[in-house]
C-alpha positions in Angstrom: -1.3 71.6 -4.2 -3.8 71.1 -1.2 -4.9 74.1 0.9 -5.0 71.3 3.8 -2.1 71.4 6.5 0.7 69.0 6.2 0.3 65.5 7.9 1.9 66.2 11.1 2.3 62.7 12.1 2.1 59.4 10.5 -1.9 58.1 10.7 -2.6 55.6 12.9 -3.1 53.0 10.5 -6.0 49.7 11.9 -5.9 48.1 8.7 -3.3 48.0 6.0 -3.4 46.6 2.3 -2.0 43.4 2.0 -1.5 43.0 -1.8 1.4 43.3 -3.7 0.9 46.5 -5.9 3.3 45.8 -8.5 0.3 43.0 -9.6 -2.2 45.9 -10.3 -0.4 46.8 -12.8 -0.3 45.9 -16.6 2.1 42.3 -16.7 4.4 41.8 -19.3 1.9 38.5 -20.7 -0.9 41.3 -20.8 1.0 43.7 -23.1 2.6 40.6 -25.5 -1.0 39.5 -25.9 -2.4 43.0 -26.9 0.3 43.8 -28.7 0.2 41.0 -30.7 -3.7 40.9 -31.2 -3.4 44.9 -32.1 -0.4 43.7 -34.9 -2.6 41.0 -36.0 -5.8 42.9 -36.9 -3.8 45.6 -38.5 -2.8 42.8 -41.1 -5.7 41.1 -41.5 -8.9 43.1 -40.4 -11.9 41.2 -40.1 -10.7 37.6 -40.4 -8.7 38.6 -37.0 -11.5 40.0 -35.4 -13.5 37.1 -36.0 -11.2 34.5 -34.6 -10.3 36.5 -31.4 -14.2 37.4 -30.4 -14.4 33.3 -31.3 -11.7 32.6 -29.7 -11.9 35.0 -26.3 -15.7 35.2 -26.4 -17.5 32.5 -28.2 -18.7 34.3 -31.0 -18.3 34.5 -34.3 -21.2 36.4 -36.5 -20.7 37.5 -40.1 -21.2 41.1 -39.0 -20.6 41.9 -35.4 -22.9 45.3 -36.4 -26.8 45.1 -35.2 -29.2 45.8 -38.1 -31.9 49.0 -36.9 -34.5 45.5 -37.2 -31.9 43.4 -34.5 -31.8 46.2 -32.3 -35.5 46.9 -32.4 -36.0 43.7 -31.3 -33.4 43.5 -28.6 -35.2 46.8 -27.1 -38.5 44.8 -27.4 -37.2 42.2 -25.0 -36.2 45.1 -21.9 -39.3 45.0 -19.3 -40.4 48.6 -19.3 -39.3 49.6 -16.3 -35.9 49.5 -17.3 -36.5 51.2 -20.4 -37.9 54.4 -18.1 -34.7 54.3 -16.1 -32.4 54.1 -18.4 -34.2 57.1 -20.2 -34.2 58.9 -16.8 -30.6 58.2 -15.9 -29.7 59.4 -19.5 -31.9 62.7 -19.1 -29.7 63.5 -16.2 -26.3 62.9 -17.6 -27.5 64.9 -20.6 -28.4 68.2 -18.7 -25.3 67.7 -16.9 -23.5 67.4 -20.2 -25.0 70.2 -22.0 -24.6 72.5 -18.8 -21.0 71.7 -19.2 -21.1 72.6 -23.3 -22.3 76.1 -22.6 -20.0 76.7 -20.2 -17.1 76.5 -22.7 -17.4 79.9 -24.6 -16.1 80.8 -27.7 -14.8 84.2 -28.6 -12.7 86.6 -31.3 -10.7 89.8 -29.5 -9.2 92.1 -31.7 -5.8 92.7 -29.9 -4.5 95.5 -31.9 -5.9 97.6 -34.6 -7.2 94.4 -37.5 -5.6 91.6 -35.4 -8.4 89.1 -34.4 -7.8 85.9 -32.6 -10.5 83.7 -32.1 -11.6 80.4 -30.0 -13.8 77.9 -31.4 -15.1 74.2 -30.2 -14.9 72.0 -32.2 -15.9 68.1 -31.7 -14.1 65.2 -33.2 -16.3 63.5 -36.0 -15.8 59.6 -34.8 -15.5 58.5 -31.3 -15.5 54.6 -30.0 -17.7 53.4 -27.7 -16.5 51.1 -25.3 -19.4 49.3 -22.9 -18.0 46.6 -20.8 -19.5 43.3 -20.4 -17.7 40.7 -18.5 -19.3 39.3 -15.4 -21.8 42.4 -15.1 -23.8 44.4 -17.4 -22.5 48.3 -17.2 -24.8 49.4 -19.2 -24.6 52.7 -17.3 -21.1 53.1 -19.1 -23.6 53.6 -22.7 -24.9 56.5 -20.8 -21.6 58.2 -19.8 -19.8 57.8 -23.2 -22.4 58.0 -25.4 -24.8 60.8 -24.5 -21.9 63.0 -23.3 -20.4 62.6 -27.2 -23.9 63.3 -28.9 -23.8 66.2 -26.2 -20.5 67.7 -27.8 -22.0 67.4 -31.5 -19.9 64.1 -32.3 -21.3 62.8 -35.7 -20.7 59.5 -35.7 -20.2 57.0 -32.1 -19.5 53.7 -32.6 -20.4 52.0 -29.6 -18.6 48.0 -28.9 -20.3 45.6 -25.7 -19.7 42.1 -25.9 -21.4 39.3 -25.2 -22.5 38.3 -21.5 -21.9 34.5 -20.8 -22.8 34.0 -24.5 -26.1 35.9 -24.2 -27.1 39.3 -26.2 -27.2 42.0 -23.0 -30.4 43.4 -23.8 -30.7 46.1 -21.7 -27.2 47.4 -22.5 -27.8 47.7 -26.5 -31.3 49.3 -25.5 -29.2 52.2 -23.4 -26.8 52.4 -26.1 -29.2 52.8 -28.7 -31.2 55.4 -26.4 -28.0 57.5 -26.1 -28.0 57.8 -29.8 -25.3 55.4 -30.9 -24.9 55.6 -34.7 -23.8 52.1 -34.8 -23.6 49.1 -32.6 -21.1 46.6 -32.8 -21.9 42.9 -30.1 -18.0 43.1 -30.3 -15.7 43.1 -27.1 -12.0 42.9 -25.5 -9.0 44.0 -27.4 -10.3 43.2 -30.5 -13.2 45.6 -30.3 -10.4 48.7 -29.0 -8.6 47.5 -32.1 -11.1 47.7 -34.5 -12.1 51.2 -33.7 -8.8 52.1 -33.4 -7.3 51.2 -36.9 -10.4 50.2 -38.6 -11.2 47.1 -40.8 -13.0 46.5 -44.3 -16.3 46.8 -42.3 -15.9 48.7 -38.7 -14.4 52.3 -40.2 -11.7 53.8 -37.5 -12.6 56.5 -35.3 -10.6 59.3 -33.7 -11.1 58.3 -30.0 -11.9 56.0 -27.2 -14.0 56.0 -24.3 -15.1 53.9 -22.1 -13.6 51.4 -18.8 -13.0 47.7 -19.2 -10.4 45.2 -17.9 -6.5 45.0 -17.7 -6.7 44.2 -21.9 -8.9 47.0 -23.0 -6.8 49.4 -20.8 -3.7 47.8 -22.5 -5.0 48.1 -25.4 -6.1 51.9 -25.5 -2.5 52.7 -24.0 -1.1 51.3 -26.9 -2.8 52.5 -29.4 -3.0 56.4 -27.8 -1.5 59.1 -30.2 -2.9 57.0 -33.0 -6.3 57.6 -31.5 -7.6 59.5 -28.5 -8.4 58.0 -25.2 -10.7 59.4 -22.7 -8.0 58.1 -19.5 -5.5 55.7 -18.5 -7.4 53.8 -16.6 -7.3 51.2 -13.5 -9.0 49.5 -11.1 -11.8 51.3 -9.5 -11.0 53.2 -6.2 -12.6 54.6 -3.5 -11.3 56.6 -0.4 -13.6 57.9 2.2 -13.2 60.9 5.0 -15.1 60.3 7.6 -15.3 61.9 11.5 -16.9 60.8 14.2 -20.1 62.0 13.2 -20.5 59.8 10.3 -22.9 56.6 10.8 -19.8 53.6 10.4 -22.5 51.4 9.1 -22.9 53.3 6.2 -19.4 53.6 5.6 -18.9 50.3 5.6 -21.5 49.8 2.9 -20.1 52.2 0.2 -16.8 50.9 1.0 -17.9 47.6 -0.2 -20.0 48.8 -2.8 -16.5 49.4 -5.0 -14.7 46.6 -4.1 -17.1 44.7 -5.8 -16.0 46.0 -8.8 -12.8 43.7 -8.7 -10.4 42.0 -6.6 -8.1 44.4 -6.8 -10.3 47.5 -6.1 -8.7 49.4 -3.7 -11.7 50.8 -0.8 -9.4 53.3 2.0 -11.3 55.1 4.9 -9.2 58.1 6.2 -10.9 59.1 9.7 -10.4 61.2 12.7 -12.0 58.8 15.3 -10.7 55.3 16.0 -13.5 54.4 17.7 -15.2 54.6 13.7 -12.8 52.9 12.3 -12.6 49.8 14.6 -16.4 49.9 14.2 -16.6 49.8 10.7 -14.3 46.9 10.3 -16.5 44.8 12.2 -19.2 45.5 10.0 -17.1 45.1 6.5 -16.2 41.5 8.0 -20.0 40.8 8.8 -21.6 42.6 5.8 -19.2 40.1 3.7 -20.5 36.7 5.2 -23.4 36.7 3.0 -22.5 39.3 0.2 -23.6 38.3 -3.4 -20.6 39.8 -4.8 -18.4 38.6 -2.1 -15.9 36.3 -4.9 -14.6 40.3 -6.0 -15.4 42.6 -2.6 -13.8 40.3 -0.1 -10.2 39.4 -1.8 -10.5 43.8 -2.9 -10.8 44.4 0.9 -8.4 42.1 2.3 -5.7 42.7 -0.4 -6.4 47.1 -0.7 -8.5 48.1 1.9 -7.3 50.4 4.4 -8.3 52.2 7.9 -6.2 54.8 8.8 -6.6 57.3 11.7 -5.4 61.1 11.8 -5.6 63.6 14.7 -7.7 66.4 12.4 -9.8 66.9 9.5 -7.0 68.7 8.1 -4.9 65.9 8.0 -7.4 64.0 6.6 -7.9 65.8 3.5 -4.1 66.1 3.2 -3.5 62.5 3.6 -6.4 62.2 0.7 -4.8 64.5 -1.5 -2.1 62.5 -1.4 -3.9 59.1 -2.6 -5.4 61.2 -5.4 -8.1 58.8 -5.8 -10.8 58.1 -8.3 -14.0 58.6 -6.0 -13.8 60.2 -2.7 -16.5 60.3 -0.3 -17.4 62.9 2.1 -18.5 62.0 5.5 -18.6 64.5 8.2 -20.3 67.3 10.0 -19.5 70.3 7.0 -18.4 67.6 3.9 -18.8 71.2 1.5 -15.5 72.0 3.6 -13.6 69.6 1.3 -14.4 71.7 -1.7 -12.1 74.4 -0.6 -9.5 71.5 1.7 -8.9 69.3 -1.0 -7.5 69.0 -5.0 -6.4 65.6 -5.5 -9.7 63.5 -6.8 -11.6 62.3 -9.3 -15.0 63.3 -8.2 -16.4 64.4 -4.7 -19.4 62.8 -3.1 -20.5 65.4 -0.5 -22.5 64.1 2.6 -24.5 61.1 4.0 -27.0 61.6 1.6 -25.3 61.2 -1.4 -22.7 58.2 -2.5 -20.5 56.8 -5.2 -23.2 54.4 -6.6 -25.0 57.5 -6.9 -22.4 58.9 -9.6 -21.4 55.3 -10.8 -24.8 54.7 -12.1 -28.4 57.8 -11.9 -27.5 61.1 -10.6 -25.9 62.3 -13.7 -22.2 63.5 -13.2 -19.7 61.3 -15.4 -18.5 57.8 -14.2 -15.4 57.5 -16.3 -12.7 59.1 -13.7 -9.3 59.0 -13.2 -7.1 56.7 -11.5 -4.0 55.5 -9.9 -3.4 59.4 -9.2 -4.3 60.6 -12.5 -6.3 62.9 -10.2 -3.5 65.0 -10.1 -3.2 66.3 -13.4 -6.4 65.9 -15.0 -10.2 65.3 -14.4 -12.1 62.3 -15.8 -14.7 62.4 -18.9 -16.7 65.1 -20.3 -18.1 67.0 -23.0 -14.5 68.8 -23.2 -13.2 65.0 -23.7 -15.1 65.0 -27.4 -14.7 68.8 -28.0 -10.9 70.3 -30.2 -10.3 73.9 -28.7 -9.0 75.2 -31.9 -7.6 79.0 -32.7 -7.8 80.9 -35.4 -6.3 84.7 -36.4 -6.6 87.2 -39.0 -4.8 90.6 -39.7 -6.6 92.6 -41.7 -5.1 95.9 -41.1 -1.8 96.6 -43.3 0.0 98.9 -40.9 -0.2 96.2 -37.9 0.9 93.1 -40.3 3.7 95.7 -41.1 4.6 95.9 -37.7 4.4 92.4 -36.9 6.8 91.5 -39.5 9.3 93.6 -38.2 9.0 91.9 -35.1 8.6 88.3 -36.1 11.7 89.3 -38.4 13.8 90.4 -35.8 12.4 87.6 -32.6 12.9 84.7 -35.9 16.5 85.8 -36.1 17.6 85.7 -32.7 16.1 82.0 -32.5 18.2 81.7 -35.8 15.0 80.9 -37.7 15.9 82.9 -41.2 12.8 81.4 -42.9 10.3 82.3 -40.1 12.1 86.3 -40.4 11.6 86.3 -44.0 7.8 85.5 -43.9 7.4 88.8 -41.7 10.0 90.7 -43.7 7.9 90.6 -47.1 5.2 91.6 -45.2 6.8 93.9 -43.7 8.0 94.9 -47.7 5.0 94.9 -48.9 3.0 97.3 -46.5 5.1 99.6 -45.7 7.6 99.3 -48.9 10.4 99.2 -47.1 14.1 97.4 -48.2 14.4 93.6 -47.3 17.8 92.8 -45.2 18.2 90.0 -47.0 18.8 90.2 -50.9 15.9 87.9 -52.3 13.7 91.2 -52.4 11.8 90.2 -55.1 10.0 87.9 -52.4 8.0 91.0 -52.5 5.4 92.6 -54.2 
């Protein structure tokens, strides 16, 4: 629950979504398809993967996995410079990572005299992979999934991109190979989530699934959760700013539209305190657009989920925020470390003029793969933790305290009406203290 005070009045609102939200959801055609596809390559195996990547992306190989020679040649083709960023970039979301590993400590308390109960971390042994491909290379995504499971001492990561327009996307194999990928599969859509998922006679199943992509891929991990992992449900990319009248609205304006051309239904929301802002950076979100490359996904995002509202305080700001719970949430005003203690509701916070969300979407390091469509609320997005099993463990080595803890598992058993669980602390009970059993079996113990 947010420390902010309650909206006291409704915001002012200069520029309200148009689109029908019930679209942004997953459609009944999009879960018949997965589900069917899913169905299909549990039957089959290959032979189904190989006719949907034909059939949805053109391609059709004998092995969809990239020799060590094919990948050395695929990093051969990636200019340099790119090869030094992406090495950079992956250096930074690797301190970041292992930062995170050692803050999660392991321990063993002795709670009574030879009682110990321990805490270990333990990471999963498979994890999938998923880079998306599409219109645009993420290849920032090999970074985020990969180097953050390698990070948690994952064995094996199985990494799936697809094909780009029918071309090999260099650059994204070399960053997936850089992050340590044990195997890389030119493999995409739901057939690539279902591959991973229940495995085939030549991709071996894993125990989760990381990793955005479009409406299928997210259908497809929701289906197939609690047979594997996921990392998140996940949606369309969002971004809400807070700004006050301090903030530059040309810059606003910019990261605005730097997320909504991540799809047309990309939802980009500016809660500010001064109208004058707001009005101001409209004008520039309709100019900035006239000539934007990416204008085919940023324009229909902003006209269809973009929003300008207007509250009296920062306060009300932050509350309002809280209340979208979105994915990324930008900071723009004279003390942004103020939303640290104001708000709870987000997937990441972008402090300041200085930084941004491109910032965390693609070099500085924290993880990309955040919640959505208010996931915020209960959980955070991917990291180390993601690839890690908390497990416990306990011992008793002391007689006289298992003896005492049988007499109280046999009595707190029976008032649950568990007579199995009582006689499993009764004999123990028996046995170290040799008392009678209140049941007749008593040759249940020694």
């Amino acid at each position: 629950m947010s420390t902010a005070s309650p909206i006291a009045a409704a915001p002012q609102v200069l520029k309200a979504p148009s689109g029908d939200s019930a679209q942004r959801g997953s459609t009944a055609a999009v879960r018949a398809t997965v589900e069917g596809v899913i169905a299909d390559i549990r039957e089959r195996g290959d032979a189904a993967v190989r006719e949907y990547s034909a059939t949805f992306d053109g391609y059709a190989p004998e092995s969809f996995l990239l020799s060590p020679e094919q990948i050395a040649e695929i990093v051969a083709r990636v200019p340099e410079q790119v090869l030094v960023d992406i090495r950079f970039v992956q250096e930074q979301v690797r301190v970041m990572a292992q930062r995170q590993l050692e803050s999660l400590t392991e321990f063993e308390i002795e709670t009574l005299p030879g009682v110990l109960l321990g805490q270990r971390n333990v990471p999963i042994q498979a994890a999938g992979a998923y880079v998306p491909g599409g219109k645009y290379p993420l290849l920032a995504s090999a970074h985020m999934t990969i180097v953050t499971a390698k990070v948690a001492g994952v064995e094996r990561v199985a990494a799936c991109t697809p094909l780009i327009k029918g071309e090999v996307p260099d650059a994204t194999v070399a960053a997936m190979h850089l992050a340590g990928a044990d195997e890389i599969y030119l493999l995409g859509g739901i057939q690539a989530i279902a591959a991973l998922a229940v495995g085939t006679e030549t991709i071996a199943p894993v125990h989760m699934i990381a990793g955005p992509g479009n409406a299928f891929v997210a259908e497809a991990k929701r289906q197939l959760f609690g047979e594997v992992g996921i990392d998140l449900f996940a949606g369309p990319t969002e971004v809400l700013i807070v700004a006050d009248e301090h903030a530059d609205p040309f810059i606003v304006a910019v990261d605005l539209l730097s997320q909504a051309e991540h799809g047309p239904d990309s939802p980009a929301v500016l809660i500010t305190t001064s109208e004058e802002l707001g009005r101001q950076v409209i004008a520039h979100v309709d100019t900035l657009l006239i000539d934007m490359p990416t204008k085919d996904f940023a324009e229909p995002a902003w006209r269809d989920w973009g929003a300008v509202l207007v509250v009296d305080t920062l306060d009300e700001a932050y509350a309002l925020a809280d209340e979208y719970a979105y994915e990324h949430v930008q900071i723009l005003t004279a003390e942004p470390r103020e939303a640290l203690e104001k708000m709870r509701n987000y997937g990441a916070l972008f402090l300041g003029e200085g930084t941004c969300v491109s910032y965390g979407d693609k070099v500085i390091g924290t993880n990309h793969v955040l919640p959505t469509r208010g996931a915020a609320r209960y959980t955070g997005g991917l990291w180390v933790g993601k690839y890690l099993r908390t497990v416990t463990y306990q011992e008793v080595v002391d007689t006289d305290s298992s003896a005492m803890l049988g007499e109280l598992c046999g009595r707190a058993a029976r008032v649950e009406r568990f007579e199995g669980h009582g006689r499993s602390g009764d004999v123990r009970a028996a046995k170290y203290r040799r008392t009678g059993l209140p049941w007749s079996a008593q040759s249940y113990a020694v």
